[in-house]
C-alpha positions in Angstrom: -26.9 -29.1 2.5 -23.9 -30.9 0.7 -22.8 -27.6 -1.1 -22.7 -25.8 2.4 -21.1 -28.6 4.1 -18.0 -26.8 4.1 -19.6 -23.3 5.5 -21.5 -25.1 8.0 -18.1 -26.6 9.3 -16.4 -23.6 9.5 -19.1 -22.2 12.0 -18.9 -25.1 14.0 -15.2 -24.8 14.3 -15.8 -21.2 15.1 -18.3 -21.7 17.5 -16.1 -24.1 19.3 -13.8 -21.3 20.1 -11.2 -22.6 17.5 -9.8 -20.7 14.5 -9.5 -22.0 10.8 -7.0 -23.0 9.0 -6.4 -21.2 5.6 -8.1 -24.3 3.6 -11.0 -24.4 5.7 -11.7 -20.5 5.6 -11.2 -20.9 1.9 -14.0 -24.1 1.5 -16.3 -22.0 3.6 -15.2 -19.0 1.3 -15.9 -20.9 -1.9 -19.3 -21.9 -0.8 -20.0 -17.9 0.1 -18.7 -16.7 -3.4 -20.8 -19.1 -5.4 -23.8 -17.6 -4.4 -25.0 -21.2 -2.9 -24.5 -19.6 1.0 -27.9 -18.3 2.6 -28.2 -14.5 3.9 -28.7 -16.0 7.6 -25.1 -18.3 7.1 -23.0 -15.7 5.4 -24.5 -13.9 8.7 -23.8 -16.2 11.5 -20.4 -16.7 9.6 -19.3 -13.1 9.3 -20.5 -11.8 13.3 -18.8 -14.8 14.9 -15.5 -13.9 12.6 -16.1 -10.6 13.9 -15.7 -11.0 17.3 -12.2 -11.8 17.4 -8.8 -10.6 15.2 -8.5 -13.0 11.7 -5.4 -14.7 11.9 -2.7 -14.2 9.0 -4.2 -18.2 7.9 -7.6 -16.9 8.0 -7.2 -13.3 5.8 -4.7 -15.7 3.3 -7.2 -18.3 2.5 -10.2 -16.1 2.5 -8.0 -13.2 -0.1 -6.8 -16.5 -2.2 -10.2 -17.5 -2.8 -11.4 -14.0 -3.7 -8.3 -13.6 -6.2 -10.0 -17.1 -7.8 -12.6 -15.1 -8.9 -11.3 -11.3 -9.3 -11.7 -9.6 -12.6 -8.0 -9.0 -13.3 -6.2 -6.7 -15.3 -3.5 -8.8 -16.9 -0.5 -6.4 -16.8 3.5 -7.5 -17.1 5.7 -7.2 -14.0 2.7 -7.3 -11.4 5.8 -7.4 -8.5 6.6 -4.0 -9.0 3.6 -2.4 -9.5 2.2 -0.6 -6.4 -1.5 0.1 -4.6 -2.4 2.3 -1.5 -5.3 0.8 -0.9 -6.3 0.7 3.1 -9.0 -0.9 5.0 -10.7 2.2 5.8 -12.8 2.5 9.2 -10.5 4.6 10.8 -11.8 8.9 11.8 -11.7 10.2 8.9 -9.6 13.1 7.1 -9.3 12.7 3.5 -8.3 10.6 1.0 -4.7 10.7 1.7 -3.9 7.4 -0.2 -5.7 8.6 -3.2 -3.6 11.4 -3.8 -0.5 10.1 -2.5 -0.9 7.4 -5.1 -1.2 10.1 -7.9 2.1 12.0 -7.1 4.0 8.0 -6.6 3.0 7.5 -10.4 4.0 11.1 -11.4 7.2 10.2 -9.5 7.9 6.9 -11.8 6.0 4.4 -9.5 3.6 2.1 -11.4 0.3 2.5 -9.6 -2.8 0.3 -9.8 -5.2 2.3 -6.8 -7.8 -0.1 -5.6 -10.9 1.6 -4.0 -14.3 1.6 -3.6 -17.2 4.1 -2.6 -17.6 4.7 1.4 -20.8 5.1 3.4 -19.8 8.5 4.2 -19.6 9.4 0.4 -15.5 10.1 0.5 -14.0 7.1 -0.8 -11.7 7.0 -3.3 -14.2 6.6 -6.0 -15.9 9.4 -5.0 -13.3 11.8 -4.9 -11.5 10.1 -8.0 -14.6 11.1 -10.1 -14.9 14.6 -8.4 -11.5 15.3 -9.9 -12.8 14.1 -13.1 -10.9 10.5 -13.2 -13.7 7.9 -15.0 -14.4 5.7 -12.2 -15.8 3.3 -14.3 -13.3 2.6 -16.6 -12.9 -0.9 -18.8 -10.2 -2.9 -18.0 -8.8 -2.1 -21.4 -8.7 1.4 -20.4 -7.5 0.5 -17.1 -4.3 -0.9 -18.9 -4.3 2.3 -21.1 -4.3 4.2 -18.1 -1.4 2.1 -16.1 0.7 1.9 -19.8 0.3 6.2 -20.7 0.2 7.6 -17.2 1.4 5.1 -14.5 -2.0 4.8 -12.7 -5.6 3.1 -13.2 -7.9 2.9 -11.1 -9.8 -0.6 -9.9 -13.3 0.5 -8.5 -13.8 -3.0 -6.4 -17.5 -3.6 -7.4 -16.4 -3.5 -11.5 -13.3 -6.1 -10.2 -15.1 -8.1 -7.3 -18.6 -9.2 -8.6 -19.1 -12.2 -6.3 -19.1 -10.3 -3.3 -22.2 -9.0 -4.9 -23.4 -12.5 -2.8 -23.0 -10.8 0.6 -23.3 -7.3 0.0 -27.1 -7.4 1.4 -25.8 -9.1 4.7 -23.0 -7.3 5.4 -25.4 -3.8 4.8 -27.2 -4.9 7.2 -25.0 -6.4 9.4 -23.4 -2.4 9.9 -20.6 -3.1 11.5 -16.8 -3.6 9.5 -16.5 -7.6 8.5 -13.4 -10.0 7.5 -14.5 -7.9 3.7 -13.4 -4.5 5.0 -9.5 -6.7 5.5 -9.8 -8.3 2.3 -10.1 -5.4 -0.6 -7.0 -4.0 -0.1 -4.8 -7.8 -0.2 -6.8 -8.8 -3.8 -5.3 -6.1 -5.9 -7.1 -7.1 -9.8 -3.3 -6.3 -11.0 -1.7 -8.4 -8.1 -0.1 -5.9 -7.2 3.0 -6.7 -5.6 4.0 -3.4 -3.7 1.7 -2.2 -1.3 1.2 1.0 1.1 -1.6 -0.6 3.1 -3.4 1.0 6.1 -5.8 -0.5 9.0 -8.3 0.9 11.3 -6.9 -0.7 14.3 -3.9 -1.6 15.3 -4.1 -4.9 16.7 -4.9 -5.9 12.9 -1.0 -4.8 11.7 1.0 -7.7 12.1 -1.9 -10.4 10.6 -2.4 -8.1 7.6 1.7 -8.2 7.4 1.9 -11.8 7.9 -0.5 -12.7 5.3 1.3 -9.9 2.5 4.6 -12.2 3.7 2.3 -15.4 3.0 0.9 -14.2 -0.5 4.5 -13.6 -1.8 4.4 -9.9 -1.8 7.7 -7.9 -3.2 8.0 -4.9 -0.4 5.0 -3.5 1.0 4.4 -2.0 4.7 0.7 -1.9 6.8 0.5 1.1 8.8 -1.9 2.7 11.6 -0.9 5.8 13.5 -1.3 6.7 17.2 -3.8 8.9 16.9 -6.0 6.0 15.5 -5.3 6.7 11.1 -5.5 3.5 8.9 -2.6 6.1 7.3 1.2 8.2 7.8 0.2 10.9 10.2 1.3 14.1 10.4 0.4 14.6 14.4 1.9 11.7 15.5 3.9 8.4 15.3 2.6 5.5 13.0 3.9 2.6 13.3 5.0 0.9 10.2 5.3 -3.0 9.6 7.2 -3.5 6.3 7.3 -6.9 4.5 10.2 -7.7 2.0 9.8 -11.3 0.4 8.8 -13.0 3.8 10.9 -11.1 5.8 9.1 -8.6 8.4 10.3 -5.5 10.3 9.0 -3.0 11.8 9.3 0.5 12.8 7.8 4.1 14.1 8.1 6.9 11.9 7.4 10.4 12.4 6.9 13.4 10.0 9.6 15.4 11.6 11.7 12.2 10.8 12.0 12.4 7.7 12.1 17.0 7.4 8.1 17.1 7.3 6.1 19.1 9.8 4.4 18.0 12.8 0.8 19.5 12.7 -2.6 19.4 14.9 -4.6 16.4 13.0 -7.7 19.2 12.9 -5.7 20.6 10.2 -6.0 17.9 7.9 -9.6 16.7 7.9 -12.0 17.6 5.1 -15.6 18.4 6.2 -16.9 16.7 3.2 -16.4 15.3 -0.5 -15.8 19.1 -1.7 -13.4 20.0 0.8 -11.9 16.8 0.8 -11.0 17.0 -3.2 -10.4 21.0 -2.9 -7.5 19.8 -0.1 -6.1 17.4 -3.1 -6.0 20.1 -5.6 -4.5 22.5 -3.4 -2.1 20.2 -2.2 -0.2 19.2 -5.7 -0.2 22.4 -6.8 3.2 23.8 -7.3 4.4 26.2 -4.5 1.5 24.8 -2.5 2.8 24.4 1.5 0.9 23.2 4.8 -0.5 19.9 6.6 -2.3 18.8 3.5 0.3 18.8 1.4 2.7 17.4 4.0 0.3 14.3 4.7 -0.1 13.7 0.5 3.7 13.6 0.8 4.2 11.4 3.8 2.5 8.6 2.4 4.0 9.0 -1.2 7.7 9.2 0.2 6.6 6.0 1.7 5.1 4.7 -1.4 8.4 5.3 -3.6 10.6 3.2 -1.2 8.3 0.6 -1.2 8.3 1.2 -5.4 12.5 1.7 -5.2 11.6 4.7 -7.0 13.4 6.1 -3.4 16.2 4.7 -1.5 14.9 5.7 1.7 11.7 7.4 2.6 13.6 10.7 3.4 14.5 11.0 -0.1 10.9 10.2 -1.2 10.2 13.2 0.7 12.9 15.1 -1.8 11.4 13.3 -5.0 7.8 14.0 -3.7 8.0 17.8 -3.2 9.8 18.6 -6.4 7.6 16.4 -8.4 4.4 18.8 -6.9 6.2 22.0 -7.6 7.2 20.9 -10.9 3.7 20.7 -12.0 5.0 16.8 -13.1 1.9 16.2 -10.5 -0.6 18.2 -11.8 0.1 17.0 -15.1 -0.5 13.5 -14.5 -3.8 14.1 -12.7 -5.0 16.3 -15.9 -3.4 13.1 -18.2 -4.9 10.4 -15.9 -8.4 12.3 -16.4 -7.7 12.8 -20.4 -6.7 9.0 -20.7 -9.5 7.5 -18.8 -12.2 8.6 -20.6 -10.8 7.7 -24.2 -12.6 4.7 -25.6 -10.5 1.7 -26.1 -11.5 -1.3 -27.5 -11.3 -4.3 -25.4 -8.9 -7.3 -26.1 -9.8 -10.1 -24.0 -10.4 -8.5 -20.6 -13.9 -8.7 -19.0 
């Protein structure tokens, strides 16, 4: 009873109709991560969280008191290096992220891509590994990776082994919790840069104000019109950007920034194979159509949040040429080369 006091209370305030206060989402968070919270608490907790949008108090105690416990990869300059990790949730396409991720670090942007594997068996882990990436890397070859190539990988589950405490519940559950929020703001690099996309948009401006909260260097949350948690290329996403505490926002359009407006049909994979054929395709030089125009929406996007870009049109210029270059392509086959050479570890978990 003591060591769930502070879980217990946090339902009660709940239940009351009030919300929490970033230390008392964080006590009831500690309790949860320990592994002393019962399947039928972390239960109760999570459906009555779900009813209603987290406040930016709520996602910032609950992300601080997963960071507590992350596996990091210790890595100099953490403010400038970059993820395009989303919440997922959204209809899906493909894993625009992923690959827009791939050309930012072939572009100069330092990328550490947190992801995970998705019910529908298209995350980012899954179509990492079918383009030959080793999903399961060490951390000491995750740091080989960020040093030789400019991107690792962070498969959650390798990163995040408390929430191994309520991955039964929220299976079960079957419906998107406060967790689906939280991967994408506990970066293992602490990554200060973010692209980060939500399923809905009422969750924009919480997610914003709690990347203003955790200190973050220039990132932006995004959902589209047409209901992406990504840049669209058949309609106008809004864009929330956060620079050291201060928040703006915006609506941005492919056509923009020179890109193409296309039907959304055009751009969603049936499955994992289609899904990392469109990739391939896509940063292939000379390559041209919706795919590749989405890959480079959200990587123009990606090197102005990086400064790589001093605008996103121009991340549109750097983006292209980097694809028909082959400078893309290259650092895919590197990425895959580099994450599968053993390195020994030195210190990391």
């Amino acid at each position: 009873m003591c060591k769930t006091k502070p879980l217990l209370r946090s339902i009660e305030i709940m239940k009351s109709g009030q919300t929490l206060s970033a230390d008392e989402i964080a006590g009831a968070f500690r309790v949860i991560m320990s592994g002393n919270a019962t399947d039928g608490l972390i239960g109760a907790f999570l459906g009555i969280l779900s009813m209603r949008i987290p406040t930016s108090a709520e996602l910032f105690g609950a992300s601080s008191v997963m960071k507590e416990s992350v596996t990091k990869i210790e890595f100099p300059q953490p403010e400038n290096i970059l993820d395009t990790c989303g919440t997922g949730g959204a209809p899906k396409t493909f894993n625009v992220s992923t690959a827009a991720g791939i050309v930012a670090a072939a572009c100069g942007a330092r990328v550490a891509k947190h992801g995970n594997k998705s019910r529908t068996g298209r995350g980012s882990a899954e179509v990492l590994a079918c383009l030959g990436v080793n999903i399961d890397a060490t951390v000491a070859q995750q740091k080989r990776c960020l040093e030789e190539v400019g991107i690792c990988f962070c498969f959650a589950p390798k990163h995040h082994r408390s929430v191994a405490h309520v991955m039964p519940v929220r299976k079960e559950l079957g419906f998107p919790t406060l967790f689906n929020l939280l991967g994408p703001l506990t970066n293992p690099c602490s990554a200060g840069r973010q692209l980060l996309g939500v399923w809905d948009d009422s969750y924009v401006m919480p997610m914003a104000e709690s990347l203003a909260a955790s200190g973050t260097t220039k990132s932006a949350v995004v959902h589209s019109s047409d209901g992406l948690d990504e840049l669209s290329v058949s309609a106008p996403t809004r864009i929330v950007y956060v620079q050291r505490g201060v928040i703006t926002e915006d609506m941005l359009c492919p056509t923009d920034v020179g890109l193409q407006e296309w039907d959304r049909s055009a751009v969603v994979a049936s499955d994992l194979k289609e899904a990392t054929t469109f990739i391939q395709t896509a940063i292939t030089p000379a390559s041209s159509g919706a795919v590749r125009d989405a890959i480079v929406f959200s990587a123009s996007v990606s090197l102005f949040l990086s400064d790589v870009a001093s605008n996103v049109k121009e991340g549109v210029e750097i983006a292209s040429s980097a694809i028909d270059t082959g400078v893309v392509e290259d650092t895919l086959k590197r990425w895959v080369e580099v994450s599968h050479i053993h390195t020994p570890s030195t210190g990391g978990k």
